[in-house]
PyMOL Python script that loads the backbone (N, CA, C, O; Angstrom):
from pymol import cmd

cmd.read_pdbstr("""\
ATOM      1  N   UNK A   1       4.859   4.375   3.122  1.00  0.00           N
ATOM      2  CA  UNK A   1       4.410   3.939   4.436  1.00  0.00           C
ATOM      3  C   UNK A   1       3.502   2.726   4.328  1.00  0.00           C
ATOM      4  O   UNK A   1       3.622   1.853   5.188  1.00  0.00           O
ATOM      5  N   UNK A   2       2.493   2.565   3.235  1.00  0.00           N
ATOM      6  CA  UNK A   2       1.384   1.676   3.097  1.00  0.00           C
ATOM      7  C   UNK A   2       2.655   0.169   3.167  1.00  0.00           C
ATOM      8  O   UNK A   2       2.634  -0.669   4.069  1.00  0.00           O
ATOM      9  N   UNK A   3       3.796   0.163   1.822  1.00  0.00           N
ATOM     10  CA  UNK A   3       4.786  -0.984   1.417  1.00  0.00           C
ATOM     11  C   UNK A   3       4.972  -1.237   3.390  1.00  0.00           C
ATOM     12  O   UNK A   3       4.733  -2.329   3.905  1.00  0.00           O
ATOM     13  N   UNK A   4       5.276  -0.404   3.943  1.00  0.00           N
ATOM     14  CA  UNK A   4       6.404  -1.497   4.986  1.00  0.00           C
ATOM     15  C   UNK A   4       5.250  -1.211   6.314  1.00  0.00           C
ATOM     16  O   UNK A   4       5.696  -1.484   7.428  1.00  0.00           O
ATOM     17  N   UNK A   5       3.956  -0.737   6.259  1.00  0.00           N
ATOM     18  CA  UNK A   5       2.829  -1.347   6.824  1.00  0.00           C
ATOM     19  C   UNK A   5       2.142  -2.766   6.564  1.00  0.00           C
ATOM     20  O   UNK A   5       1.420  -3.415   7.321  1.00  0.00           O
ATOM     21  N   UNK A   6       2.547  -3.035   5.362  1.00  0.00           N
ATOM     22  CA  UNK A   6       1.845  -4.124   4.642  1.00  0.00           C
ATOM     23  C   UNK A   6       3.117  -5.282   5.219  1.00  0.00           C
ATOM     24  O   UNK A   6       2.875  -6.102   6.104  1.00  0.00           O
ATOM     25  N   UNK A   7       4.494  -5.160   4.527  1.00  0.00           N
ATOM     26  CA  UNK A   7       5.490  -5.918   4.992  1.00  0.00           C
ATOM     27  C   UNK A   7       5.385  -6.339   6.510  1.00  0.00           C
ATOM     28  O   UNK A   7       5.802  -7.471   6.756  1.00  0.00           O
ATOM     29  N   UNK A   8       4.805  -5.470   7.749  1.00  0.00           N
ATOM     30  CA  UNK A   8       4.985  -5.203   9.207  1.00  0.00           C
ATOM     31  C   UNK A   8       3.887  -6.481   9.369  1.00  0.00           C
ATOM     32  O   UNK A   8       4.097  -7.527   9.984  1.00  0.00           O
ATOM     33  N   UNK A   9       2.671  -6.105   8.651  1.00  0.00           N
ATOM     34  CA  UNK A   9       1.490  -7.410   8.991  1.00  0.00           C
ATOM     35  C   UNK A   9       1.729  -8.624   8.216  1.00  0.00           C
ATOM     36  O   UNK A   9       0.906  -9.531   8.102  1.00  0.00           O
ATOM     37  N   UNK A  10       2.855  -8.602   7.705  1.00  0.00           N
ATOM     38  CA  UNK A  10       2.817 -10.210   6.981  1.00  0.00           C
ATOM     39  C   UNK A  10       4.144 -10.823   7.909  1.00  0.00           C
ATOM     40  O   UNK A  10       4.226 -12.021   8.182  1.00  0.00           O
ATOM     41  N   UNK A  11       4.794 -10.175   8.186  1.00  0.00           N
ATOM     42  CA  UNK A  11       5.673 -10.876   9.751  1.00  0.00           C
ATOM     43  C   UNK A  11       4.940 -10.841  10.234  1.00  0.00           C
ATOM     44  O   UNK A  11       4.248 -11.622   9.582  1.00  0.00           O
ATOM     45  N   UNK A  12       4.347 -10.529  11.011  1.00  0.00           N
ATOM     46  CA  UNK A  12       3.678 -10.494  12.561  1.00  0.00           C
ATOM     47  C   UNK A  12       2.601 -11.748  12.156  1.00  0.00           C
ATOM     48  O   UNK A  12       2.259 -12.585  12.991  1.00  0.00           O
ATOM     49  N   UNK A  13       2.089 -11.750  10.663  1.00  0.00           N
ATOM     50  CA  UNK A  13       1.085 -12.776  10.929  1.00  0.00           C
ATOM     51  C   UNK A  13       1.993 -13.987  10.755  1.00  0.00           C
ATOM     52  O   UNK A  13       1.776 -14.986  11.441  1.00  0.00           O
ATOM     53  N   UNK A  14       3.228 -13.956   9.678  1.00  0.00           N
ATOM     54  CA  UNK A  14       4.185 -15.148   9.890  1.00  0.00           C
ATOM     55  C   UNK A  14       4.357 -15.632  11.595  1.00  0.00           C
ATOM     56  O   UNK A  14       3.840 -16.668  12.014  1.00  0.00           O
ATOM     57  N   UNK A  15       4.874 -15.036  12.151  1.00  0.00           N
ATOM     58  CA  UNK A  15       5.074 -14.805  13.111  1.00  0.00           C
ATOM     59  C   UNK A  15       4.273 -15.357  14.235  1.00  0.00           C
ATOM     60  O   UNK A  15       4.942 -15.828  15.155  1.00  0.00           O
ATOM     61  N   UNK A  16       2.773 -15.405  14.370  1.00  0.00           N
ATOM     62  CA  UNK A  16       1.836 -15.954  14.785  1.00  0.00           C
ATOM     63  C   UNK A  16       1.564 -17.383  14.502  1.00  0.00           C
ATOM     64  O   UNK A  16       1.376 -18.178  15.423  1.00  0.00           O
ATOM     65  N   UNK A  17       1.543 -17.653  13.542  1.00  0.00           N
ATOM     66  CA  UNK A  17       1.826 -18.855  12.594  1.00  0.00           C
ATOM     67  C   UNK A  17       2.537 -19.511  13.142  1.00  0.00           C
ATOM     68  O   UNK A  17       2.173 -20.456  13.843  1.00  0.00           O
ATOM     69  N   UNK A  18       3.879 -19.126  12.935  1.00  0.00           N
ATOM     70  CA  UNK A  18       5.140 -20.182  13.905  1.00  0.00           C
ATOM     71  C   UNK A  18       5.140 -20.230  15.299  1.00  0.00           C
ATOM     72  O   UNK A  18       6.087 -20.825  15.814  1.00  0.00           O
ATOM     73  N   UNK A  19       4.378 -19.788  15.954  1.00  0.00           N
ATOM     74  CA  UNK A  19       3.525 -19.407  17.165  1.00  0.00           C
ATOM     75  C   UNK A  19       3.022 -20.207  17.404  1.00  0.00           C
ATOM     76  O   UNK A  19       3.481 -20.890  18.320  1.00  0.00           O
ATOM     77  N   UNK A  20       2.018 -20.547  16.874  1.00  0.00           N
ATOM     78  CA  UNK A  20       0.768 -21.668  17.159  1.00  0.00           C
ATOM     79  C   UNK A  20       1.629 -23.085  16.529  1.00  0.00           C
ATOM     80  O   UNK A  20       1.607 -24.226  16.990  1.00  0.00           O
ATOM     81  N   UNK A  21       2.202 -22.690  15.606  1.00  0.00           N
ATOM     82  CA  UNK A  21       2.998 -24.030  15.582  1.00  0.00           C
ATOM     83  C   UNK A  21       4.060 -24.662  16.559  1.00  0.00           C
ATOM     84  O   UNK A  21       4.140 -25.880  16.717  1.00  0.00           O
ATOM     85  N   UNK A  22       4.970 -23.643  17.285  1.00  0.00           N
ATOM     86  CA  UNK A  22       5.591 -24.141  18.139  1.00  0.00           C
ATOM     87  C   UNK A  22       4.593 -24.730  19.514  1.00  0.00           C
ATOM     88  O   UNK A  22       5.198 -25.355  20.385  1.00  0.00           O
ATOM     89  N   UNK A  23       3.440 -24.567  19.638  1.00  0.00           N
ATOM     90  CA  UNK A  23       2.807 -24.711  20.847  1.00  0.00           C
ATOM     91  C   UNK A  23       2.183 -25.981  20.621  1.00  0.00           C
ATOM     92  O   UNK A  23       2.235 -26.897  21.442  1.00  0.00           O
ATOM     93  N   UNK A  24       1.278 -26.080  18.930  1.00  0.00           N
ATOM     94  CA  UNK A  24       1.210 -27.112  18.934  1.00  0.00           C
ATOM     95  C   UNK A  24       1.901 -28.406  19.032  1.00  0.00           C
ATOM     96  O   UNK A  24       1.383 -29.480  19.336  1.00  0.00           O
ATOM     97  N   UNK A  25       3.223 -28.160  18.718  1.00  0.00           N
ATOM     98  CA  UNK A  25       4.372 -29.011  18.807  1.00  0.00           C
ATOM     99  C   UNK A  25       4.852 -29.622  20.212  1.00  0.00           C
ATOM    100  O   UNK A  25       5.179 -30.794  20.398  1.00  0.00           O
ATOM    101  N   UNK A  26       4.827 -28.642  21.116  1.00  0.00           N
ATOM    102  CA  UNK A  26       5.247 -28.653  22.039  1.00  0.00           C
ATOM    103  C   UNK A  26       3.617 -29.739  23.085  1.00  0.00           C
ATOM    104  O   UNK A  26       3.783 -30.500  24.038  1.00  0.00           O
ATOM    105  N   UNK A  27       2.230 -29.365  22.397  1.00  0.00           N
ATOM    106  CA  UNK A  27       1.630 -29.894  23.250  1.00  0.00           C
ATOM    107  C   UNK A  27       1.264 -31.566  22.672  1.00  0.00           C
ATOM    108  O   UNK A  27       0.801 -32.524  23.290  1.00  0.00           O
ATOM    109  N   UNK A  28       1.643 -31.442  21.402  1.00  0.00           N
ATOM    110  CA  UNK A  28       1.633 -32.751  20.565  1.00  0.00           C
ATOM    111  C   UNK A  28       2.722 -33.324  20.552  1.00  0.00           C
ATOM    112  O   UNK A  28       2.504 -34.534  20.495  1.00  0.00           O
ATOM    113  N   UNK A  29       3.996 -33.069  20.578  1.00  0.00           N
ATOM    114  CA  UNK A  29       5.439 -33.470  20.546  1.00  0.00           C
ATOM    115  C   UNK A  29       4.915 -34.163  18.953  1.00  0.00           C
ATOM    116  O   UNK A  29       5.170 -35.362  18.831  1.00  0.00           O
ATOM    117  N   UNK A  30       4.472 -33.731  18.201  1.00  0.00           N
ATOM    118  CA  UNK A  30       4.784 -34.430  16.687  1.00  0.00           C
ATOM    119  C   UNK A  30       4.803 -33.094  15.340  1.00  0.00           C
ATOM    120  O   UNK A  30       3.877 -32.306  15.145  1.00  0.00           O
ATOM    121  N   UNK A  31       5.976 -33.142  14.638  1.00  0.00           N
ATOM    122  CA  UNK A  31       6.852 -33.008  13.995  1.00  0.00           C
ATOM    123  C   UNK A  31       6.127 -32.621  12.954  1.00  0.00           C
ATOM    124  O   UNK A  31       5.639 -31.517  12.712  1.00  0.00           O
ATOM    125  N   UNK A  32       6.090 -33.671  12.325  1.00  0.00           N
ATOM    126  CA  UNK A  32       5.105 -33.873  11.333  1.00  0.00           C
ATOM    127  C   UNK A  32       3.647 -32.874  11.207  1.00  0.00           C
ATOM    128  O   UNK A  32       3.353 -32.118  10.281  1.00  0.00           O
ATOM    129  N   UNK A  33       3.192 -33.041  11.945  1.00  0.00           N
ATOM    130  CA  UNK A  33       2.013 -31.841  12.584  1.00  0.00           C
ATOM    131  C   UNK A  33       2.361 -30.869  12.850  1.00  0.00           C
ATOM    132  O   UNK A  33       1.419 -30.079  12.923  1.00  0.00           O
ATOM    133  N   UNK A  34       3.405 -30.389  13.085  1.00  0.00           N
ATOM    134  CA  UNK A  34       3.830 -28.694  12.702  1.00  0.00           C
ATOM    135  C   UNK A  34       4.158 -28.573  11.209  1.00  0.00           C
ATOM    136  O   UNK A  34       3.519 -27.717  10.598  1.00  0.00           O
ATOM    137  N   UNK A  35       5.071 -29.310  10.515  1.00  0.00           N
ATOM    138  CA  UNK A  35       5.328 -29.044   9.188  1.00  0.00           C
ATOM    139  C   UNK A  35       4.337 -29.119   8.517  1.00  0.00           C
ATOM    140  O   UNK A  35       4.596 -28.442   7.521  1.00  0.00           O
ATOM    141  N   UNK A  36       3.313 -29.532   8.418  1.00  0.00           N
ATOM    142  CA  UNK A  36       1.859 -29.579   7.862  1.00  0.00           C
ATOM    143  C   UNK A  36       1.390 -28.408   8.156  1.00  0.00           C
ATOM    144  O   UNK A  36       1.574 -27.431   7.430  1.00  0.00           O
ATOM    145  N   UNK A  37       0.834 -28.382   9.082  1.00  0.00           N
ATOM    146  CA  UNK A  37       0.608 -26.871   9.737  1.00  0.00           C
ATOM    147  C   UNK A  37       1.257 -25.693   9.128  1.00  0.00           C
ATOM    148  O   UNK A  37       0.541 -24.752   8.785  1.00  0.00           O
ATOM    149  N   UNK A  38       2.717 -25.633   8.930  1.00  0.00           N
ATOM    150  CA  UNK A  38       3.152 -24.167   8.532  1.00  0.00           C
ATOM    151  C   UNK A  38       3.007 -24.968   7.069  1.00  0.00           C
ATOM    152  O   UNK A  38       2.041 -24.369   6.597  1.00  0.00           O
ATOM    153  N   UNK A  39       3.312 -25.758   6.277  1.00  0.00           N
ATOM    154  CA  UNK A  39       3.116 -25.430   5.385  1.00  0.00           C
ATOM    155  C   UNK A  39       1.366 -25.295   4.357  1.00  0.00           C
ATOM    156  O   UNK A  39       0.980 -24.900   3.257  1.00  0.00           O
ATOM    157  N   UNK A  40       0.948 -25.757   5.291  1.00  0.00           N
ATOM    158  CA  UNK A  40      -0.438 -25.214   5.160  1.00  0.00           C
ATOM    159  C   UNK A  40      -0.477 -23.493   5.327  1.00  0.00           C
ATOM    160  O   UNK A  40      -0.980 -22.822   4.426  1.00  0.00           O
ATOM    161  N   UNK A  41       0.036 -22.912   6.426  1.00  0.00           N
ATOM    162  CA  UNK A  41      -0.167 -21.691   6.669  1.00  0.00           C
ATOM    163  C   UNK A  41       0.491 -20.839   5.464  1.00  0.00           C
ATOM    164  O   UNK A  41      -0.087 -19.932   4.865  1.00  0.00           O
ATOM    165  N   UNK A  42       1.944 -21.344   5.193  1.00  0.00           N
ATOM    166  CA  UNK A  42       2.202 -20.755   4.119  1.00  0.00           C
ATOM    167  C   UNK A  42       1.713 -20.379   3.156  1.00  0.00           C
ATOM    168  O   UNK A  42       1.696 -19.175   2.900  1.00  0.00           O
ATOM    169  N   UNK A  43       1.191 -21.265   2.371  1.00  0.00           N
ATOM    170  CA  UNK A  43       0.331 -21.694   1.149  1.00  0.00           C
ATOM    171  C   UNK A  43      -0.609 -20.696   1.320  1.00  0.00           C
ATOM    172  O   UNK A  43      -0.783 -19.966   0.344  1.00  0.00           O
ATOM    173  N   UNK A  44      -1.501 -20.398   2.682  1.00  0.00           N
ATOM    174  CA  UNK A  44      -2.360 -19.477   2.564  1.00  0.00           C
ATOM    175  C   UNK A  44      -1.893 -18.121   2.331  1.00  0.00           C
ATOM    176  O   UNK A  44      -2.454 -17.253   1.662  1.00  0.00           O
ATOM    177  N   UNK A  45      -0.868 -18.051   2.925  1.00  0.00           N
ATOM    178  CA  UNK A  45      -0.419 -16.491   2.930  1.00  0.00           C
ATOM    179  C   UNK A  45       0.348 -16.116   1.821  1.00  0.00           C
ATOM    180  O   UNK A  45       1.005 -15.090   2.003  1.00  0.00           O
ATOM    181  N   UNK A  46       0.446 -16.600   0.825  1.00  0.00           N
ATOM    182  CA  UNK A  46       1.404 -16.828  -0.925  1.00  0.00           C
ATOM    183  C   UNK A  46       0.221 -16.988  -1.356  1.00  0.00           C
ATOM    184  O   UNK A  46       0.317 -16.345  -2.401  1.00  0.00           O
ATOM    185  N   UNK A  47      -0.925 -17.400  -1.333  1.00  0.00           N
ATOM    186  CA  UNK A  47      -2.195 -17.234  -2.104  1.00  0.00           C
ATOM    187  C   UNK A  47      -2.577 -16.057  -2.175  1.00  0.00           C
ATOM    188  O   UNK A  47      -2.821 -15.458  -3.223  1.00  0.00           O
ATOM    189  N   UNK A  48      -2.682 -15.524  -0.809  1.00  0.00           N
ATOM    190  CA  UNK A  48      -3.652 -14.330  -0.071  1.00  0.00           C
ATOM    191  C   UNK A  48      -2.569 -13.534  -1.468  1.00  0.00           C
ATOM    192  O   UNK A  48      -2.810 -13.558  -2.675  1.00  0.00           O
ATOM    193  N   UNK A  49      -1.517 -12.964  -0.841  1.00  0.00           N
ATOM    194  CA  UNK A  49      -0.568 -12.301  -1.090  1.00  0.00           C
ATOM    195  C   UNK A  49      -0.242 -12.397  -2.551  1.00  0.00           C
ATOM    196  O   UNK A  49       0.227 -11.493  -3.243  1.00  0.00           O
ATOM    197  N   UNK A  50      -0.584 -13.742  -2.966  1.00  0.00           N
ATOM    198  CA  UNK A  50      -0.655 -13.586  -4.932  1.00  0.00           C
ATOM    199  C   UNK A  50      -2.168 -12.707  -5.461  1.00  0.00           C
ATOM    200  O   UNK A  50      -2.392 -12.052  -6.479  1.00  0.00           O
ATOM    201  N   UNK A  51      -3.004 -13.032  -4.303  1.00  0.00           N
ATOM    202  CA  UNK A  51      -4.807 -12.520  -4.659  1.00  0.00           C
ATOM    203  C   UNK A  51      -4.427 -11.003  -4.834  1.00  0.00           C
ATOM    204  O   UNK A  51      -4.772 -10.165  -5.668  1.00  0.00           O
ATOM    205  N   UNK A  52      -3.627 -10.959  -3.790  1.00  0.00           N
ATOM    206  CA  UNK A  52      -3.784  -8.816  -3.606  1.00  0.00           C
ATOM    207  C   UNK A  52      -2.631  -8.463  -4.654  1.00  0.00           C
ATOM    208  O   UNK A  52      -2.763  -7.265  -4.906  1.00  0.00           O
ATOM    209  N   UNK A  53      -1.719  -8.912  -5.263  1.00  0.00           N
ATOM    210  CA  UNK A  53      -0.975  -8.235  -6.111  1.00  0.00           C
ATOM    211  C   UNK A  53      -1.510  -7.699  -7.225  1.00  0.00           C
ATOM    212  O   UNK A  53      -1.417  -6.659  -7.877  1.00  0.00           O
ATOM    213  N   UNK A  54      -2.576  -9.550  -7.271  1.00  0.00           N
ATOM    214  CA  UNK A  54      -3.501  -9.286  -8.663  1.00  0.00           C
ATOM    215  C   UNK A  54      -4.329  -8.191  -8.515  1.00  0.00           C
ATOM    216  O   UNK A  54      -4.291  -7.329  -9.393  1.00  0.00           O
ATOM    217  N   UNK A  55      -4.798  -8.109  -7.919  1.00  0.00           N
ATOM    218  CA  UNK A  55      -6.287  -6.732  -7.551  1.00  0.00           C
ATOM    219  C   UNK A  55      -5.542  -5.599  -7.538  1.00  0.00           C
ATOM    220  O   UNK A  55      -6.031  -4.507  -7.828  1.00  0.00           O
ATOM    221  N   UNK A  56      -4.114  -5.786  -7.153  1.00  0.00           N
ATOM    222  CA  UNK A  56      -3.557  -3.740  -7.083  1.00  0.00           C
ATOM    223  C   UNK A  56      -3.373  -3.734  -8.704  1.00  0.00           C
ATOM    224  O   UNK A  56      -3.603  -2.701  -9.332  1.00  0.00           O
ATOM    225  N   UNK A  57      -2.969  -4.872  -9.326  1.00  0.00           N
ATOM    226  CA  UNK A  57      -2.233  -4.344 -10.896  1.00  0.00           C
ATOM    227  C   UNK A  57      -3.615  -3.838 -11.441  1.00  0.00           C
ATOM    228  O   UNK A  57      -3.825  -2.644 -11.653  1.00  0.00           O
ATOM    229  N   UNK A  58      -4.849  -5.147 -11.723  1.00  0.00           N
ATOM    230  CA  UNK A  58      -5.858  -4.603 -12.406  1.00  0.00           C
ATOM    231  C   UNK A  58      -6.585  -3.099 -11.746  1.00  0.00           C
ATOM    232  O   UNK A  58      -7.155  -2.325 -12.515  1.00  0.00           O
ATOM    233  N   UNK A  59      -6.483  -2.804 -10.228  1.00  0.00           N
ATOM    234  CA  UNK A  59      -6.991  -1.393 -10.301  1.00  0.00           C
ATOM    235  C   UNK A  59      -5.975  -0.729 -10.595  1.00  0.00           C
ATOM    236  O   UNK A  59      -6.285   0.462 -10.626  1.00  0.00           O
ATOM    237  N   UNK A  60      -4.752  -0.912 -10.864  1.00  0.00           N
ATOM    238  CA  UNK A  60      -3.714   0.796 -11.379  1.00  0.00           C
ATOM    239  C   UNK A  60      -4.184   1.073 -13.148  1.00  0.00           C
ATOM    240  O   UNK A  60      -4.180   2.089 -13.844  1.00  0.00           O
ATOM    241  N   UNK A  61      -4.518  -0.190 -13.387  1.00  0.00           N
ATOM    242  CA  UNK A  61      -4.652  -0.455 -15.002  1.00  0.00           C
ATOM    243  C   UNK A  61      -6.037   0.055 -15.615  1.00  0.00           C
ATOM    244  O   UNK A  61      -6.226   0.029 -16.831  1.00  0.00           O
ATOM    245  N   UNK A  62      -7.014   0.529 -14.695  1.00  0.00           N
ATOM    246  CA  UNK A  62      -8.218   0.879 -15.073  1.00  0.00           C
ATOM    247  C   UNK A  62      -8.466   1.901 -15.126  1.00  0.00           C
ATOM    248  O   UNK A  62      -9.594   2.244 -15.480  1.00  0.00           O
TER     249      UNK A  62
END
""", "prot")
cmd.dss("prot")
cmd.show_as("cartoon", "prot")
cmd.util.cbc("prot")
cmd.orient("prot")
């Protein structure tokens, strides 16, 4: 239940993400400034999401 609780909040925050990007797009009409944007957002959430893999292995390992 925890795996596809965890999976449920990383769409929904994707999800939000492309959210604020379509709006910004839409109130900026520039392109460029959304692809920055998500791939900024990405980057955070492949960090986050590399941070917590690391922290579950070293606590199963202790």
């Amino acid at each position: 239940m925890g795996k596809c609780l965890n999976r449920l909040n990383s769409f929904s925050l994707l999800g939000t993400i492309f959210s604020f990007g379509s709006y910004f797009v839409y109130k900026v009409k520039e392109l460029i400034g959304f692809l920055y944007t998500g791939i900024l957002f990405l980057t955070a959430l492949m960090a986050t999401y590399v941070i917590i893999a690391v922290k579950k292995e070293l606590l199963e390992y202790k």
